[in-house]
C-alpha positions in Angstrom: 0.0 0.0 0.0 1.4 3.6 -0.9 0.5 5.2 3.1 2.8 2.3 4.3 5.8 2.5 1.6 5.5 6.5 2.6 5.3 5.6 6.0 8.8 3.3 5.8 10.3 6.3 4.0 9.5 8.9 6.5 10.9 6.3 9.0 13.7 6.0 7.1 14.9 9.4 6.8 13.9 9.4 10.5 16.9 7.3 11.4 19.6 8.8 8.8 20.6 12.3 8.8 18.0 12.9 6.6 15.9 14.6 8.7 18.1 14.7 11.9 17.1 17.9 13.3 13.3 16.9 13.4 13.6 14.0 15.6 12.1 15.8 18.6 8.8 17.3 16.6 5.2 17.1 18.2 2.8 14.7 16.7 2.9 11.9 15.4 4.8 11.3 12.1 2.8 8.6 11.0 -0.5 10.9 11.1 1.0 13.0 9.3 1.9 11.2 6.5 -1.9 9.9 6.3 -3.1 13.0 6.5 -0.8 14.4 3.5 -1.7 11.1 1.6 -5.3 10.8 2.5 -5.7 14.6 1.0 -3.6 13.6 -2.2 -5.5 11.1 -3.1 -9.3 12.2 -1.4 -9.6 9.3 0.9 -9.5 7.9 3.9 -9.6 11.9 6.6 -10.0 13.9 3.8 -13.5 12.0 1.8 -15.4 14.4 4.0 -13.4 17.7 3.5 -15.3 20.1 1.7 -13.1 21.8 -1.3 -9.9 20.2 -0.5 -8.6 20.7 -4.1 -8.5 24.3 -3.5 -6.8 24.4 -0.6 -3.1 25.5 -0.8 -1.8 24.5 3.1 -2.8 21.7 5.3 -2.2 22.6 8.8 -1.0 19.7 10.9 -1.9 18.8 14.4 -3.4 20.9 17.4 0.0 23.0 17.4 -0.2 23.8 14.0 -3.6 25.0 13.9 -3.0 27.1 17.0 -0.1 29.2 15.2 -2.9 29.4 12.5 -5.4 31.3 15.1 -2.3 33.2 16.3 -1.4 34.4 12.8 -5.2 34.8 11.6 -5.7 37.0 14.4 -2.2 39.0 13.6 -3.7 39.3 10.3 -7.2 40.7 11.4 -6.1 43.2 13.9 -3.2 44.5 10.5 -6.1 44.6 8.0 -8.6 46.2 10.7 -5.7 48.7 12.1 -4.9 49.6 8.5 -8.8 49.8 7.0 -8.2 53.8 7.4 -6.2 53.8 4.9 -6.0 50.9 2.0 -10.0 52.0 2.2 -9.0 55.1 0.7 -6.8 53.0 -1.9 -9.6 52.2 -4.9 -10.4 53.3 -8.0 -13.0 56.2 -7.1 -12.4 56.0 -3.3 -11.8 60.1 -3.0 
């Protein structure tokens, strides 16, 4: 099966230097790699995902999507902060 020859890959780079300074990462690797290859291939997690072939980043784990909220907020209170002026920006905005 492709998830398990992906699988022995990722454990393989795992124990050569390949990927040495990842060996302390959160989450499981294994996850992972289902994740990535159930959304390639629109099976298995991702059957239920709604416009997964539009999407350009799949955020893994609980850690990942809280930098997600961190940086979605960073963006919000920029674009909200800023709305004075790019508001002003537009063709006929006087």
């Amino acid at each position: 099966m492709a998830t398990e020859a992906a699988l022995n890959g990722v454990k393989a780079m795992q124990e050569g230097e390949g990927m040495k300074g990842f060996k302390g990462v959160l989450g499981d690797v294994g996850k992972g790699v289902k994740a990535i290859f159930d959304v390639v291939e629109g099976v298995g997690w991702a059957e239920d995902v709604k416009g997964g072939e539009k999407w350009l980043r799949l955020p893994l784990g609980r850690d990942g999507s809280e930098r997600w909220e961190v940086k979605l907020k960073a963006l919000r209170d920029n674009l909200d902060g800023t709305e004075g002026i790019w508001s002003k920006t537009g063709e006929g905005d006087d």
